[in-house]
N, C-alpha and C positions, 0 to 999 in steps of 0.2 A: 377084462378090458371094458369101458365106458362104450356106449353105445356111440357116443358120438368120434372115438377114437377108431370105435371098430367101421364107422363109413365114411369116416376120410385115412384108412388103409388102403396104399397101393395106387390114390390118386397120381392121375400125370399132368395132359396139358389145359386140366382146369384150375391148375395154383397159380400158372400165370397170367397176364389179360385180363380184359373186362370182367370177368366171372369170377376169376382169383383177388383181383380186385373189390369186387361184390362180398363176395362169401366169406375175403378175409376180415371188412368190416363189422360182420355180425357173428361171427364163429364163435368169441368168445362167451357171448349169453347164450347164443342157439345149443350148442353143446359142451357138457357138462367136463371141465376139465383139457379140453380139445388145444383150448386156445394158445398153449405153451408148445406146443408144437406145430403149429400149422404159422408158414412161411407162405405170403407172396412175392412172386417176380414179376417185374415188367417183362413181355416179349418181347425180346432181341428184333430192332430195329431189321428190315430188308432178311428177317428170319421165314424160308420158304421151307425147309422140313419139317411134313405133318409126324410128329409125335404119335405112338402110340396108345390110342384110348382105349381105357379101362371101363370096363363096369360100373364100376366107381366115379369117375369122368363122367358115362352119358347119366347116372341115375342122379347128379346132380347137375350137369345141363338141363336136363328135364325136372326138374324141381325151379329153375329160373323161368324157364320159359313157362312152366305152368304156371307163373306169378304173372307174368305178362299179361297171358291169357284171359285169369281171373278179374284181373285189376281193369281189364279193357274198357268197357261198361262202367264203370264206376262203381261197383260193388260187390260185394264177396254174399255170394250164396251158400244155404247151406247143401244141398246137393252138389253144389261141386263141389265141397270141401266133401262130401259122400262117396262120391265120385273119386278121388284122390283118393283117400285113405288104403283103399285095398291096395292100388297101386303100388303106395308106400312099403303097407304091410311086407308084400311082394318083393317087393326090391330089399327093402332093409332088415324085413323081421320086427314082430311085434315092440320091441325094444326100442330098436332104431327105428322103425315107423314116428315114437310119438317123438323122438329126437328133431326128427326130417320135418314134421308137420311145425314144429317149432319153428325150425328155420322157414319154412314155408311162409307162415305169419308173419316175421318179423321183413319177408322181404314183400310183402303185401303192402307194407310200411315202408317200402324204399319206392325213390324213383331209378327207374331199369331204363337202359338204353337197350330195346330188342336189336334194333340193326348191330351195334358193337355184341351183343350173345352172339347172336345166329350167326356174325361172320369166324368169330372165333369159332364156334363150333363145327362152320364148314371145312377149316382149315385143318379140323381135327377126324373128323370122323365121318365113313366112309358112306358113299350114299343110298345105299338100303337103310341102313339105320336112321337116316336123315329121314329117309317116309318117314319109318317107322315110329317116329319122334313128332310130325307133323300128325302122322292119324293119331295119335294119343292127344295130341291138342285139340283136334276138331271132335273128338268125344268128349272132353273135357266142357266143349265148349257147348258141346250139345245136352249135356245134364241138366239144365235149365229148362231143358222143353224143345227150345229151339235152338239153331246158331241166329245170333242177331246180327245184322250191321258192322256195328262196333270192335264185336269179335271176328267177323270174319276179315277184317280189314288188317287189324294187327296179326291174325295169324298169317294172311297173304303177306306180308309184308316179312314175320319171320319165313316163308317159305321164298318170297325172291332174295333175302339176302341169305339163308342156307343153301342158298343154290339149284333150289330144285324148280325142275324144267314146267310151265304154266301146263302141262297136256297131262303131270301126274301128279300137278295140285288139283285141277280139275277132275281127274278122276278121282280123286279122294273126295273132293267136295259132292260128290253128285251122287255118292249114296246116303247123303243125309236130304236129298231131295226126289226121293224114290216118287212120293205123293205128290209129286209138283212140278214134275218132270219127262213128260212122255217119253223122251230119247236117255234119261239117267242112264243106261247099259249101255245103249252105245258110247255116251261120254266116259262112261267108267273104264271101259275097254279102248280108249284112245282112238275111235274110229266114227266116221258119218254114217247117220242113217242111210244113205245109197251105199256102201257097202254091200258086195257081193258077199256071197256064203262063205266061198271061198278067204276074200278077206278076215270075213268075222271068224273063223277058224282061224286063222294066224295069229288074229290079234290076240284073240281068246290064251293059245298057247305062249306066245311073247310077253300077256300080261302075268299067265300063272308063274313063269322062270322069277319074273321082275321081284314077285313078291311071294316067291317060294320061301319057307320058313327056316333052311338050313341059312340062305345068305345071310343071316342075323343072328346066326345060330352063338357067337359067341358075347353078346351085345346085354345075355341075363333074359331070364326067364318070363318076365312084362312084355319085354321088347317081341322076343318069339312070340309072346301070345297074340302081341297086338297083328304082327304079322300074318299068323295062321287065320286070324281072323279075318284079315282081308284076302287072305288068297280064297277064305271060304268066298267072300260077296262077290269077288272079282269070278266065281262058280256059279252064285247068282244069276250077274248080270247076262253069264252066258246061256245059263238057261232060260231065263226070261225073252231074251231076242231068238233062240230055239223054239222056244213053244208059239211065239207070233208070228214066227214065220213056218212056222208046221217042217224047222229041218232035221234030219235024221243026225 
């Protein structure tokens, strides 16, 4: 089986809407063979049942959105195409990795409507993975050195149209600003610095449930990592607010 047959196996509801749309445009050069089978549909007008997403689904949602991301700024770096690649690796397999970085490219060279992604993508998949898909962009974003302006603005914008609540964009955003942020842990942790102990205990456990690494446990093995890895910071931030205030 061609590499690019083997990662559009078992897609669902990214062959129809903006993204099936997108992806049916370029499928034919991006992958090798693919393009006599791969069908898009328009979504069914006042169509309110979320579909089943696949693996397959989010690992090329997230190959759109990471074009967004890239393109923000006005230029493709080579660190984050660095940055990407393991990713890919990961999700596709060395094969299908250089498949995916193709399509990558070639939609580096399209213009993207993020608000029509992200909304399609709300309506498809469920919202732990929704972080999960935003902290991979703001890493994405961060392989440059920094997050800039530019990028944080398009990724805010995919994050209020994927649905997710401004208190766990904010906490995502605010461990890229550990160094320039004296309250970073509390905002990571969704709570004010006047917070009693008591609260930051709650919060602490309420934040580790949110982004415990089973709730994504089906979403492919990036996905868990990216997760595991913030449940680690979201560990972090509570021992950092533990040790300044001397609590047991």
């Amino acid at each position: 089986m061609s590499a690019g047959k083997w990662i559009l196996g078992g897609l669902g509801f990214v062959l129809g809407g903006p993204i099936g749309a997108l992806i049916g445009a370029l499928i034919g050069s991006a992958f090798d063979g693919a393009s006599s089978e791969w069908k898009t549909e328009e979504t069914p007008k006042n169509h309110s049942s979320r579909k089943r997403s696949t693996q397959g689904d989010i690992s090329v949602s997230i190959i759109v959105l990471i074009a967004c991301v890239i393109k923000a700024d006005g230029r493709v770096l080579k660190s984050e195409i660095a940055f990407v690649k393991p990713f890919l690796v990961r999700t596709f397999g060395e094969a299908g990795a250089k498949q995916a970085l193709q399509l990558l490219k070639q939609l580096l060279e399209q213009n993207i409507d993020p608000i029509a992604v992200s909304q399609q993508i709300r309506s498809n998949v469920n919202y732990s993975v929704r972080l999960e898909l935003l902290n991979l962009l703001l890493n994405i974003a961060k392989a440059d050195g920094e997050v800039v302006e530019v990028e944080t603005k398009i990724i805010e914008q995919i994050a209020t149209h994927m649905g997710i609540a401004n208190a766990d964009y904010q906490s995502l955003l605010s461990l890229y600003h550990k160094h320039t942020d004296a309250n970073w842990a509390y905002t990571a942790l969704e709570i004010e610095p006047t917070a009693t102990d008591d609260e930051v205990k709650k919060a602490y456990r309420r934040m580790a449930m949110k982004y415990h690494p089973d709730k994504v446990a089906n979403a492919g093995e990036n996905i868990r990592q990216q997760a595991t890895d913030k449940f680690r910071s979201i560990n972090d931030a509570y021992e950092h607010i533990k040790a300044q205030r001397g609590m047991k």
